[in-house]
SEFITI-668680 format. One line per 3 residues: for each residue x, y, z negated of C-alpha. Coordinates in steps of 0.5 Angstrom, whole numbers. Layout:
N
X Y Z | ... .
***
This chain:
915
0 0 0 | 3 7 2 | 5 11 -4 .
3 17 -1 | -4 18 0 | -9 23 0 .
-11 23 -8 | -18 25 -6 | -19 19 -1 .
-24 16 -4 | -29 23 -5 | -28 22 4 .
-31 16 5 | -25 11 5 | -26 5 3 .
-25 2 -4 | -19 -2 0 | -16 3 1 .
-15 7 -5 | -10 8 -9 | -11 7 -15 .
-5 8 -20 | -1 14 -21 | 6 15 -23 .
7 21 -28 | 12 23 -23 | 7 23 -18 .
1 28 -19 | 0 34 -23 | -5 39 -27 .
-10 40 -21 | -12 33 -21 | -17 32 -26 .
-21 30 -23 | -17 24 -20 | -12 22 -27 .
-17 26 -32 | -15 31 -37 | -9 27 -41 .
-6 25 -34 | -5 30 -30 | -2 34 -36 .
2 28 -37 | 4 29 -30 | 6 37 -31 .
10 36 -36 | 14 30 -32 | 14 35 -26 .
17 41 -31 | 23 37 -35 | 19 35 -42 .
21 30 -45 | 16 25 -43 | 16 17 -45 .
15 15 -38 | 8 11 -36 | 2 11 -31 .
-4 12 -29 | -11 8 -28 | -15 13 -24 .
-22 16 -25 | -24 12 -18 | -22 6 -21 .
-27 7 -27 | -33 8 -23 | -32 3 -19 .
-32 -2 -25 | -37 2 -29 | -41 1 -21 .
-40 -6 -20 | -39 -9 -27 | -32 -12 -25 .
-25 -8 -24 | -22 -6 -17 | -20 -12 -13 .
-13 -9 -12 | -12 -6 -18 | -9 -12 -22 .
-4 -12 -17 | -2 -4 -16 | -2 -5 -24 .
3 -10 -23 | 7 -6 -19 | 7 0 -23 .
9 -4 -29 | 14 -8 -26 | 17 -1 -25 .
17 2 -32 | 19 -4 -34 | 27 -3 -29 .
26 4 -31 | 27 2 -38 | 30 -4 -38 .
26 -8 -41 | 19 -13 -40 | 13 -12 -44 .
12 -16 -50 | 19 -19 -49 | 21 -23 -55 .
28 -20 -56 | 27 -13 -54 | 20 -12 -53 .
18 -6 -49 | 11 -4 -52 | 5 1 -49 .
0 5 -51 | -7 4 -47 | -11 11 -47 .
-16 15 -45 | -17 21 -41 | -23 24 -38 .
-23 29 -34 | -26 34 -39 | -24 33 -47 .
-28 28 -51 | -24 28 -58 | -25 22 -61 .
-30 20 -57 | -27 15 -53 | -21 9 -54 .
-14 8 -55 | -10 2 -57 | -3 4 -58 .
4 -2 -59 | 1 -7 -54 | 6 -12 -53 .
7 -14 -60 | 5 -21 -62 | 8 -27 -68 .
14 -27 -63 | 16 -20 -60 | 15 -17 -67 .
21 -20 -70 | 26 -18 -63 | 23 -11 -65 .
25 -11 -72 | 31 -14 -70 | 33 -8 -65 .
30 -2 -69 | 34 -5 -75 | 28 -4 -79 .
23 -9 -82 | 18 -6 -84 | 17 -2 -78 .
16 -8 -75 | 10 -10 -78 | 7 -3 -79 .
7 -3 -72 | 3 -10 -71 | -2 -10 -76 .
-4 -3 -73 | -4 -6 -66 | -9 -11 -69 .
-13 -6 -73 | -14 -2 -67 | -15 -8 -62 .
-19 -12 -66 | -24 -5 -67 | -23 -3 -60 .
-23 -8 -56 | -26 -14 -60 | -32 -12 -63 .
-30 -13 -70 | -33 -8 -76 | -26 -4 -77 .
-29 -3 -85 | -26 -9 -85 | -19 -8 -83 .
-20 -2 -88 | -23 -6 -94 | -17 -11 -93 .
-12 -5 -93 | -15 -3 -99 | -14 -9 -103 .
-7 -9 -100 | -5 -3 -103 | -9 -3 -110 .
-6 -11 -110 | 1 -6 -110 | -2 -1 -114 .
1 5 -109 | -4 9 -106 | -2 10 -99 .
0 6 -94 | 8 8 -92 | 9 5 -100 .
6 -2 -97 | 14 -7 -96 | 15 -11 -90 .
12 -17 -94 | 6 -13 -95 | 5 -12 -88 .
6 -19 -86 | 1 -22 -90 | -3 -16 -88 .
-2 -19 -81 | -5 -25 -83 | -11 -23 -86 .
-12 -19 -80 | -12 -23 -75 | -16 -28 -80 .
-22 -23 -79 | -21 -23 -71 | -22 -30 -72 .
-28 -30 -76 | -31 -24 -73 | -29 -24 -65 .
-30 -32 -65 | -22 -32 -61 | -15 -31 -64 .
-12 -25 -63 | -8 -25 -56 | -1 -27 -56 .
0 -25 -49 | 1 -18 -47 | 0 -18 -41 .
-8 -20 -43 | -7 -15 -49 | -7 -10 -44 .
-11 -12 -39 | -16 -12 -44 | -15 -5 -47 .
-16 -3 -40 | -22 -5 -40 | -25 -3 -46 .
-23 4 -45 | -27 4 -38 | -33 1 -42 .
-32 7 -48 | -35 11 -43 | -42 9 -43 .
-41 7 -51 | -46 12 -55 | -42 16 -58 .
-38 19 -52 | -45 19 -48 | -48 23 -54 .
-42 28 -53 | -43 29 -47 | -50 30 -47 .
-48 36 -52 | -43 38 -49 | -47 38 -41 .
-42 33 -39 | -44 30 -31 | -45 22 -34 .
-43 20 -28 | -34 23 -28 | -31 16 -31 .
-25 16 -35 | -18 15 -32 | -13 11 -36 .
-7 13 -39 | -1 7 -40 | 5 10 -44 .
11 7 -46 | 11 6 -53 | 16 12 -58 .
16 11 -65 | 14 16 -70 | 14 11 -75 .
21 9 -76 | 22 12 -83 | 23 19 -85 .
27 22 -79 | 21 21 -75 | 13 23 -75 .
7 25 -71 | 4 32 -71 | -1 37 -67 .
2 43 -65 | -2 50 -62 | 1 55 -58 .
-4 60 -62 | -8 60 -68 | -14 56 -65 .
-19 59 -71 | -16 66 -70 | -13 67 -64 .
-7 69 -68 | 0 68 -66 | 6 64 -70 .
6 57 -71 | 0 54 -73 | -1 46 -73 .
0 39 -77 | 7 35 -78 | 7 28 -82 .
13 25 -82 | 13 17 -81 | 7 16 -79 .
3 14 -72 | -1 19 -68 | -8 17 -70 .
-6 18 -77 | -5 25 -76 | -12 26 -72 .
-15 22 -77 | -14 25 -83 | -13 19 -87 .
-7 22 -89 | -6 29 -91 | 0 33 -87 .
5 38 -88 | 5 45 -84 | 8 45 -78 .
12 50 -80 | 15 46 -84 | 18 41 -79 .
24 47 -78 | 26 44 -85 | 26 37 -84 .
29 36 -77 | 31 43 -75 | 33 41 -68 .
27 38 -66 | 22 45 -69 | 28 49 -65 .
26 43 -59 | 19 44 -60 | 18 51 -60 .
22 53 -54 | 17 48 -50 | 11 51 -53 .
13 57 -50 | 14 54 -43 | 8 49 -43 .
4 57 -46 | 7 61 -40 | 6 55 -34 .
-2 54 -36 | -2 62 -38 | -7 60 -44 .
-7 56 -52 | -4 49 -51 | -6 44 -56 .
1 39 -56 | 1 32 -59 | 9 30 -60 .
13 25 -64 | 20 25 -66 | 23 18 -65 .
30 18 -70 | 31 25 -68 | 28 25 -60 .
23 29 -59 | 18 27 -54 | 11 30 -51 .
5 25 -52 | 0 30 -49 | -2 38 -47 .
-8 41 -46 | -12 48 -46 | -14 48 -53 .
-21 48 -57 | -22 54 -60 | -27 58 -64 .
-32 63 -61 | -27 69 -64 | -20 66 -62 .
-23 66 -56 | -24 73 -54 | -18 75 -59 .
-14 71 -53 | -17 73 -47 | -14 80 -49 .
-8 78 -51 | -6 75 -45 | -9 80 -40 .
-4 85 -45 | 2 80 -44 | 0 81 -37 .
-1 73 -36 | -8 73 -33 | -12 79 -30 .
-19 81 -33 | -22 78 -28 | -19 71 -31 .
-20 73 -38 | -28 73 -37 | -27 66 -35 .
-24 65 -41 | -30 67 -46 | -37 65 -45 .
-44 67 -47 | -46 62 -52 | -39 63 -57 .
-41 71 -57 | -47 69 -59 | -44 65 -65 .
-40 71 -66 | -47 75 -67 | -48 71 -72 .
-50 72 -80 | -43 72 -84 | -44 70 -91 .
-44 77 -96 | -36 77 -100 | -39 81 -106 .
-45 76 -108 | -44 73 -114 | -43 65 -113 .
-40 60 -116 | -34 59 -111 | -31 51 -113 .
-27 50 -109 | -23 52 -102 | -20 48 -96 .
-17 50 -89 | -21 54 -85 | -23 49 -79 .
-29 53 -76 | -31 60 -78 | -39 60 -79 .
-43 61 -85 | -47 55 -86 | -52 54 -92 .
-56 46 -94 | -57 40 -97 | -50 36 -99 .
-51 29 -95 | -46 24 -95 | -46 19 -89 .
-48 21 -81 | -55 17 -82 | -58 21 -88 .
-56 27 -84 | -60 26 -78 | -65 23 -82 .
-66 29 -87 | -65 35 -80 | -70 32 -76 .
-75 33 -82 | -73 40 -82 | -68 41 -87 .
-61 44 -87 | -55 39 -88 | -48 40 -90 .
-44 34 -88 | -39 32 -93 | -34 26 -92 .
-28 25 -94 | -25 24 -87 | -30 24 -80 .
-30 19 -75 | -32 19 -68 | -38 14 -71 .
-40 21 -75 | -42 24 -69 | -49 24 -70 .
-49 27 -77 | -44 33 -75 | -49 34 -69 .
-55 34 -73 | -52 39 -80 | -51 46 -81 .
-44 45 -82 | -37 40 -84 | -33 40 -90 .
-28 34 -91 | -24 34 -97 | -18 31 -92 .
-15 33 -85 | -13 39 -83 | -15 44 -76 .
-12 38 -71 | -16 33 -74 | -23 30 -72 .
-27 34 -76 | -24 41 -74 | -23 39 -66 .
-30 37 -65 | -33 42 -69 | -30 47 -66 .
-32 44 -59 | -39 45 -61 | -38 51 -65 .
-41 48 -72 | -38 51 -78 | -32 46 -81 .
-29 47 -88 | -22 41 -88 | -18 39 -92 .
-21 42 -99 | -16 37 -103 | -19 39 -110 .
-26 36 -109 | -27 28 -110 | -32 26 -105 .
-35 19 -106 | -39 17 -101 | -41 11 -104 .
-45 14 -110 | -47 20 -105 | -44 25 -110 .
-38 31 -109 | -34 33 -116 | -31 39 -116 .
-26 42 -120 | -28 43 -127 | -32 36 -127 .
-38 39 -124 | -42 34 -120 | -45 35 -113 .
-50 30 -112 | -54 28 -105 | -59 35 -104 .
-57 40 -108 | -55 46 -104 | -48 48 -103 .
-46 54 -98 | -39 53 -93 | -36 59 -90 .
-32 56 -83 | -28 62 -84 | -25 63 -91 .
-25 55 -92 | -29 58 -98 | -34 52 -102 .
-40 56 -106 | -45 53 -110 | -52 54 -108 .
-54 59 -103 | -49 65 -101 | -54 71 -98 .
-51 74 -91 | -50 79 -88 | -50 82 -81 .
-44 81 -76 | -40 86 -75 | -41 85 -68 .
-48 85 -68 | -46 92 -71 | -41 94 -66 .
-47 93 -61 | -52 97 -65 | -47 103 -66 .
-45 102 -74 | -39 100 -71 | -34 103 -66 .
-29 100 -63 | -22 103 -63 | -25 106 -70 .
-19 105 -77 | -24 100 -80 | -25 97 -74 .
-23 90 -73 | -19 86 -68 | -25 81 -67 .
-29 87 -65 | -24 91 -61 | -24 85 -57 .
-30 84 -56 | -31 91 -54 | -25 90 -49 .
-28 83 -46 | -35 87 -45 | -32 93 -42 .
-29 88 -37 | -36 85 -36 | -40 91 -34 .
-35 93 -29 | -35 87 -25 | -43 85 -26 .
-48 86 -19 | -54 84 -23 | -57 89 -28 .
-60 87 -35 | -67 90 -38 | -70 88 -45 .
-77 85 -46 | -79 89 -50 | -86 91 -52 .
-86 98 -58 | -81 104 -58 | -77 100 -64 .
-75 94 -59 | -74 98 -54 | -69 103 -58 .
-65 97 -61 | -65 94 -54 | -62 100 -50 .
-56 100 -56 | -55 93 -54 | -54 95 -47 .
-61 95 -44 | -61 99 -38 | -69 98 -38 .
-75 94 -39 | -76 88 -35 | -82 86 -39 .
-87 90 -43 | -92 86 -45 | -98 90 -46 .
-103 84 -50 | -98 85 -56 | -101 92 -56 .
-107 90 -57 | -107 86 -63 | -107 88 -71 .
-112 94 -72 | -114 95 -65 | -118 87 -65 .
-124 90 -67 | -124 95 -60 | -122 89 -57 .
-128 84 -60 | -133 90 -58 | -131 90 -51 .
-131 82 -50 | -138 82 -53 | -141 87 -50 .
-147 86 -46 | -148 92 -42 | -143 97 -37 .
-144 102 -41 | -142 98 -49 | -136 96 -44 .
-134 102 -41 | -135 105 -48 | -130 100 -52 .
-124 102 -46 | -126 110 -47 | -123 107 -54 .
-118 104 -53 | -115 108 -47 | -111 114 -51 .
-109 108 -56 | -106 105 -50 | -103 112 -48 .
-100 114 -54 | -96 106 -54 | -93 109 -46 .
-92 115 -49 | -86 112 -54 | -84 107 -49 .
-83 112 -44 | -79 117 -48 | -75 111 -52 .
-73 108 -45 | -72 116 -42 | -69 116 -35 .
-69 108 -34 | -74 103 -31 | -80 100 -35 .
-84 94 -32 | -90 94 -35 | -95 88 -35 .
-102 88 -35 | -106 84 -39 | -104 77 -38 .
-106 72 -43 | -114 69 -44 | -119 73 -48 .
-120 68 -53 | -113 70 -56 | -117 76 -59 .
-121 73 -61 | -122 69 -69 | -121 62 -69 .
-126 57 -67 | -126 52 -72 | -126 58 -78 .
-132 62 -75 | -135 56 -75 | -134 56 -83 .
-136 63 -84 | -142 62 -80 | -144 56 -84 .
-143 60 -90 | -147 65 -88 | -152 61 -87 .
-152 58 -92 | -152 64 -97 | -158 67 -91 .
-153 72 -91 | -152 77 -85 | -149 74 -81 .
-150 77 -73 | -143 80 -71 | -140 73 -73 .
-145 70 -69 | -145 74 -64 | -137 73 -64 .
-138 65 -65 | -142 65 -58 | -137 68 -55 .
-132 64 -57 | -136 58 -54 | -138 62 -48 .
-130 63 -47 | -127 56 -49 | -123 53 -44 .
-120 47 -43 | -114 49 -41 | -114 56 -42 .
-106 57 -39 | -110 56 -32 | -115 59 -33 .
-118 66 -33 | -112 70 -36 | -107 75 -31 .
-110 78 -25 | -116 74 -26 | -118 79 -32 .
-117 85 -29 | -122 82 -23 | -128 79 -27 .
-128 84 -33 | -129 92 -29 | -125 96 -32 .
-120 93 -36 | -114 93 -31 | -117 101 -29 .
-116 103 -36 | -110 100 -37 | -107 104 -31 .
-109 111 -32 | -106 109 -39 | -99 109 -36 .
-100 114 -31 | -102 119 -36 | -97 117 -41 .
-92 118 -35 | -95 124 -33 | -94 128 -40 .
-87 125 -40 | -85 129 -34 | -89 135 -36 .
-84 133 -42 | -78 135 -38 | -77 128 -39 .
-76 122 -34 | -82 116 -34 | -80 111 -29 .
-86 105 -31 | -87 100 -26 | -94 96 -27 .
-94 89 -26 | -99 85 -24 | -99 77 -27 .
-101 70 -25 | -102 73 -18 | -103 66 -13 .
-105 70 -6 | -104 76 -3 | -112 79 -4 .
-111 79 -11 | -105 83 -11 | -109 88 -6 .
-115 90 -9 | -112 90 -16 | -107 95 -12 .
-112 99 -8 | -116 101 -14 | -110 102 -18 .
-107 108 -13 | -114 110 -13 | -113 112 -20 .
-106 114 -20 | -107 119 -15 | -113 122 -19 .
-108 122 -25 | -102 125 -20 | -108 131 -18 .
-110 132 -24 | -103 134 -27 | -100 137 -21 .
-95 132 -20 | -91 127 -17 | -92 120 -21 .
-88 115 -16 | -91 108 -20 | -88 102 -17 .
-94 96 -17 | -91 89 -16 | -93 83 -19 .
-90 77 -23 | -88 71 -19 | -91 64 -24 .
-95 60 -19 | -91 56 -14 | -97 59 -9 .
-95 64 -11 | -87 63 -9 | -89 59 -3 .
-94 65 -1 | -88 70 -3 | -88 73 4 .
-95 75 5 | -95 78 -3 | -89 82 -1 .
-92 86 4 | -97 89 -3 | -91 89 -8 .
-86 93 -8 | -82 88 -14 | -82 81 -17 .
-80 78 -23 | -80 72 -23 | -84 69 -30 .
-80 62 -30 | -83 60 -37 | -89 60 -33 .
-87 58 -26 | -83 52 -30 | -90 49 -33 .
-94 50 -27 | -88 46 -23 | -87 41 -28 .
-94 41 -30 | -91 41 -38 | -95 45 -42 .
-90 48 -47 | -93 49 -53 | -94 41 -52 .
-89 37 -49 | -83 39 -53 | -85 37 -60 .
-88 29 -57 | -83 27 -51 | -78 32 -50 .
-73 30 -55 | -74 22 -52 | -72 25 -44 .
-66 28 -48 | -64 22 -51 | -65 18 -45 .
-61 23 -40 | -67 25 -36 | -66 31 -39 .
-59 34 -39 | -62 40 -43 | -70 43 -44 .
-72 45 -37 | -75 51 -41 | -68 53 -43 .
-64 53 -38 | -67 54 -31 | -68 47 -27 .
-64 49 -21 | -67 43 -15 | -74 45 -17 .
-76 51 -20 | -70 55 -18 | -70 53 -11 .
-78 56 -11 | -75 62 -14 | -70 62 -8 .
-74 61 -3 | -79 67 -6 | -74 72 -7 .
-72 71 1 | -79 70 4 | -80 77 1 .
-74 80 3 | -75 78 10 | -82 82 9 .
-80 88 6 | -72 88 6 | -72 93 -1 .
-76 89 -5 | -73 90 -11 | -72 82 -15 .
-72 81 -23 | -74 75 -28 | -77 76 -35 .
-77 69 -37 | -73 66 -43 | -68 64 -37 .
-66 71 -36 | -62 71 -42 | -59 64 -42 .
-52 64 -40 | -53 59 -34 | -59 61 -32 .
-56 68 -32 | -51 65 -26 | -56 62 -22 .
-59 68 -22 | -54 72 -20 | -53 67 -13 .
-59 68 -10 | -59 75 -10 | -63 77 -16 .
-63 85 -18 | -63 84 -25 | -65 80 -31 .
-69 81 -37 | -69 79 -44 | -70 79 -51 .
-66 85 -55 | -61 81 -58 | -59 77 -52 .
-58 83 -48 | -51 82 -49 | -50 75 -48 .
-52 76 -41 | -49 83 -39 | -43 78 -41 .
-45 72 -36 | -47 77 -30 | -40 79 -30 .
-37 72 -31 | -42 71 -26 | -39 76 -21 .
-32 75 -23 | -33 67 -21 | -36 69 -14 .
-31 74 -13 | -25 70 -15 | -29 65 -10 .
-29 69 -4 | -23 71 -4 | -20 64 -5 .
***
């Protein structure tokens, strides 16, 4: 087989035959993760820059799929494996599993995208009864030696195997209480061998087979299982978290095995290029020494400060921090470095662009546009809309009294308040019935990943910031607490003593703060972000009391509005929100939702009007409710003073105004009863009656209204012209637009809009002045965008109402299926997320798609928007921008987010184009 084939042959139709399968590290490099995944292709990188690299291979991403497609492994692969193992074998001069010298290789996974933990690794395969005394023999160290093979068996067994890997932990137990030492590095060689022993008795007993003597069989084993760990649950529920395509495979990584556990000139430790939790510069990571690198990401052992290695092995940190800086300056972002130092020789395991939390990233992206390592176009790539809404968050309030009882490692900032669980199921169980949990173990696991998912937040009382808890706690943006040495966490009694004695059992409310690694007692109060406060004016970046998180914030948002198409309203209703919105960045309001207005002390006008029985009693209850309306634009208007205001008419069914069915029911029985007057409540009940609708969402609602009911619509209106007209006479500078809802064909549209300009233009001769009110309507029935051609020839605007459009597509009802069958949907992959969060490309946008280009054709200078709830959701916001959309709109508080992905949005199709 040619060594120099395309790497992305098999995405162009060649046939599996003809596929190469297996990677040299010498041969790929970083832009091929989709082939080698991750793990790989940085391997390669670091191989093609001189690092120091044990030498190995990598099984492709294709290979997967096709054994995750046909349930059994490529034809060709055992022989290209063959081949590449054949060569690592002459580079280093000795076979695997060989009896006197055995060469020993590590079996990984590396996706294209990260999944810490989530999938499997095997490490020391190559050891068996035989080769365990030739590398006791050649490293000079007996106990090293049967370390490695019990781990190998440990780690085979849960892996490969199948076995409960409590087991092997309750059997190391015993060990080490039987030699009364607490960790496992004081365990002899004659310890270890009858740990061995033991190990392999539960493989027997356990797995039904013995443990493989062949290590060629080891590894193909190990292959195979990390292939099937794709589709293991836990990284299947990762990836639903996370939004990961199911259908990318994992390459497999096959190292030669270096040592970290051959005494105290060698260790295992994490390193990142840059604070992940602050975005800080310095030296920031885990180091311990004679030990394996599971041990550090486990958090069974607790680990010293990098830093601390300049002490221990000065050439190594010297070594370490020069590559750093390399591996930092070629990727020109935070690397997250795995190394082991073998007897003095430090080698590379792997690099990555590190997990961060939401405030390291803003802080970095800053950093590197100063250092002059990215430009600003890049640097909004490097931040997203979901972690500047983390950092728009409550912070816990400094000054409260509460009982601090204890402190750990800041893993992952975040103020996090709930009751104390101890194990991943209660957790889940406890959160699906609406209570707020703090997950609390002495270390996670990827078997606690339902329970992480599920709880507020993570605290441990092991492990650092490279440990499991804290690197998928910070993937997630969950709050992490690591570490906290001083609390005693007793899973089994379901109980946490503190210092002092005091004991926390399972319920009782503890608070964690993410960014301190403070642990409270009960219920800390919150305070507002000082981000939210930087965007609602409290705060000014550049001020002296002005942190650097917001400085950041404000450079990254600076970069957005320069690079944004796509203009960002609110939905707003009142004058208040519209002021909070407009400090948030608003540049208008999308969608005032008049109906709001209708409520609280003005139901009993609204009573009146739909109970009237005559066109006189109807127009009487409008005359009413017209300078009330009025006055609500007045505000409006002047709030929003000089930037577009969409108003929409009256759109929900008229029932809604009026008393619950079930209780006029009651108060009309009781009446009755009483033989009480009862006439306006029974006059009522009948309407609630003559109203009912069996679903009133497709029913008499929208511009359905203003047609059966005279007047509605007209009064509506003249509020706004009014109201817009004492604006101008003001000197100030109304520009409302009125949004008719629920069209579905044109004729609806153009006889609400004839008697509409009919009323603005008496209003315009009434006042001697030019009112300039555009009239366009809500696209939320797919006639609606199907027709969008013909209704753009009455409209001079649409704005896409996709809560509804996604109903009506779906034929969901909202208020419905997402409590009885939506979590299933999830669950099961049918769903990657809620249609009703994120837009649904294929079916819903592509009817927007359509809509927005069959009106244009029409009417070239329609102007496009949304005012659903995608129109603040960052993906959304991305789709939106590529279909040539005007402006989005969407609640105050997510004005920011997508200000933020508009200018992502921008810098990504622009980066495109230029490419």
């Amino acid at each position: 087989m040619s060594e120099n084939k395309d790497p992305q042959v098999a995405e162009h139709g060649t046939s599996v035959e003809d596929v190469k399968f297996v990677y040299d590290f010498t041969e790929g490099n970083k832009d091929l993760k989709d082939l080698l995944g991750g793990k790989g292709a940085n391997l390669a990188e670091m191989t093609n820059l001189g690092l120091p690299v044990p030498p190995g291979f990598t099984i492709t991403t294709e290979a997967c799929k096709v054994y995750l497609d046909s349930g059994e492994e490529p034809a060709a692969l055992r022989d290209e494996v063959s081949a590449h193992l054949d060569a690592l074998e002459r580079r280093m001069g000795k076979k695997l599993g060989q009896a006197d010298d055995p060469l020993l290789v590590s079996v990984r996974s590396g996706a294209k995208f990260s999944m810490p933990g989530m999938m499997d690794t095997v490490l020391n395969i190559g050891l068996s009864d035989r080769s365990v005394q030739g590398l006791a023999k050649q490293a000079g160290d007996e106990r090293f030696a049967w370390d490695s093979y019990r781990r190998l068996i440990q780690m085979f067994g849960k892996t490969v195997l199948g076995v409960d890997g409590d087991l092997f932990e309750e059997a190391l137990e015993k060990a080490k209480e039987a030699k009364k030492v607490a960790v496992d590095t004081e365990l002899e060689a004659a310890d270890l061998k009858k740990l061995v022993t033991r190990f392999k008795k539960i493989v027997k007993t356990e797995a039904g087979r013995d443990f493989p003597q062949d290590p060629r069989e080891q590894m193909d084993l190990a292959i195979k299982a990390v292939f099937d760990s794709w589709n293991g649950d836990r990284a299947k529920l990762y990836r639903r978290q996370e939004r990961i395509p199911h259908d990318l495979g994992t390459a497999v990584n096959v190292c030669s095995m270096v040592f970290g556990n051959l005494g105290p000139d060698s260790g295992t430790g994490v390193a990142f290029t840059r604070d992940p939790a602050s975005g800080h510069q310095g030296v920031y990571g885990d180091y311990l020494q004679n030990a394996q690198g599971e041990d550090v990401v486990a958090g069974i052992r607790n680990t010293v400060p990098l830093a601390e290695l300049e002490r221990i092995d000065k050439k190594s940190y010297d070594q370490l921090m020069q590559i750093m800086e390399t591996l930092e300056n070629h990727y020109k972002d935070l690397c997250d470095i795995e190394f082991t130092i073998e007897r003095g020789q430090l080698w590379m395991l792997q690099t990555r662009v590190g997990k961060r939390t939401a405030g390291a990233a803003f802080r970095i992206a800053t950093q590197l546009v100063d250092q002059g390592l990215i430009d600003e176009a890049e640097a909004l790539q490097r931040v997203n809309g979901a972690q500047l809404a983390q950092l728009m968050f409550p912070r816990f309030d400094d000054s409260a009294k509460v009982a601090q009882v204890g402190r750990g490692i800041a893993a992952s900032p975040g103020a996090a308040v709930g009751k104390a669980v101890f194990d991943s199921y209660t957790a889940v169980k406890w959160s699906r019935s609406g209570e707020k949990v703090i997950l609390i173990r002495r270390e996670t696991n990827p078997d606690d990943l339902d329970g992480m998912i599920a709880a507020e937040g993570i605290l441990t009382s092991r492990g650092g910031k490279t440990s499991h808890a804290a690197v998928v706690a910070r993937g997630m943006g969950k709050t992490c607490v690591c570490g906290a040495e001083e609390l005693e966490v007793d899973t089994k009694r379901r109980r946490m003593t503190v210092p002092g004695g005091h004991v926390v059992e399972e319920g009782d409310l503890i608070s964690i703060d993410g960014s301190s690694g403070k642990v409270y007692l009960g219920e800390v109060p919150v305070v507002p972000s000082p981000v939210v406060e930087y965007f609602e004016g409290r705060m000014h970046a550049g001020a002296d009391d002005a942190d650097e998180l917001v400085e950041a914030v404000h450079r990254i948002m600076a970069f957005a509005d320069r690079k944004r198409r796509l203009r960002v309203r609110a939905n707003a209703d009142n004058a208040e929100d519209a002021l909070r919105a407009r400090r948030f960045g608003a540049q208008g309001i999308g969608l005032c939702r008049t109906e709001h207005m209708f409520l609280g002390d003005r139901r009993e006008l609204v009573e009146r009007l739909i109970l009237a029985d005559t066109q006189a009693e109807r127009e009487e209850s409008l005359k009413e409710l017209l300078p009330l309306q009025k006055q609500d634009f007045v505000e409006l208007f002047e709030a929003m003073d000089g930037l577009p205001v969409t108003v929409r008419l009256l759109d929900p069914p008229l029932h809604e105004f009026l008393p619950d069915i079930t209780e006029l029911s009651v108060r009309v029985a009781l009446a009755e009863s009483r033989q009480e007057p009862h006439e306006n409540e029974l006059r009522l009940l009948q309407a609630v009656h003559r109203l009912h609708e069996q679903n009133p969402m497709l029913g008499l609602r929208g511009v359905r209204l203003g047609l059966v009911i005279p007047g509605l619509f007209t009064m509506q209106v003249r509020a706004i012209a009014e109201a817009a007209a004492d604006r101008k006479a003001a000197k100030g500078d109304p520009r409302a637009e009125i949004m008719i809802p629920l069209v579905g064909t044109v004729q609806e549209l153009e006889i609400v809009r004839e008697e509409a300009d009919r009323v603005i233009a008496e209003v315009e001769a009434a006042r001697g002045t030019e009112l300039k009110l555009a009239i366009g309507t809500m696209i939320e029935l797919p006639r609606a965008a199907l027709t969008a051609g013909q209704i753009a020839e009455a409209a001079e605007f649409f704005s896409f109402g996709t809560n509804d459009l996604t109903q009506t597509v779906w034929g969901f009802s909202r208020d419905d299926v997402e409590a009885s069958f939506f979590t299933a949907y999830l669950e099961k992959g049918i769903f990657g997320v809620s249609p009703f969060e994120t837009i649904d490309r294929d079916g819903v946008g592509s009817l927007v798609q359509a809509a927005a280009k069959a009106g244009r054709a029409t009417r070239p200078d329609l102007k496009l928007g949304v005012c659903g709830e995608h129109g603040g959701d960052p993906e959304s916001v991305h789709f939106f921008h590529e279909v040539g959309l005007d402006y989005v709109s969407c609640s105050p508080f997510r004005i920011p987010v997508a200000r933020l992905e508009a200018g992502r949005a921008a810098s990504r199709s622009q980066g495109s184009d230029h490419r």
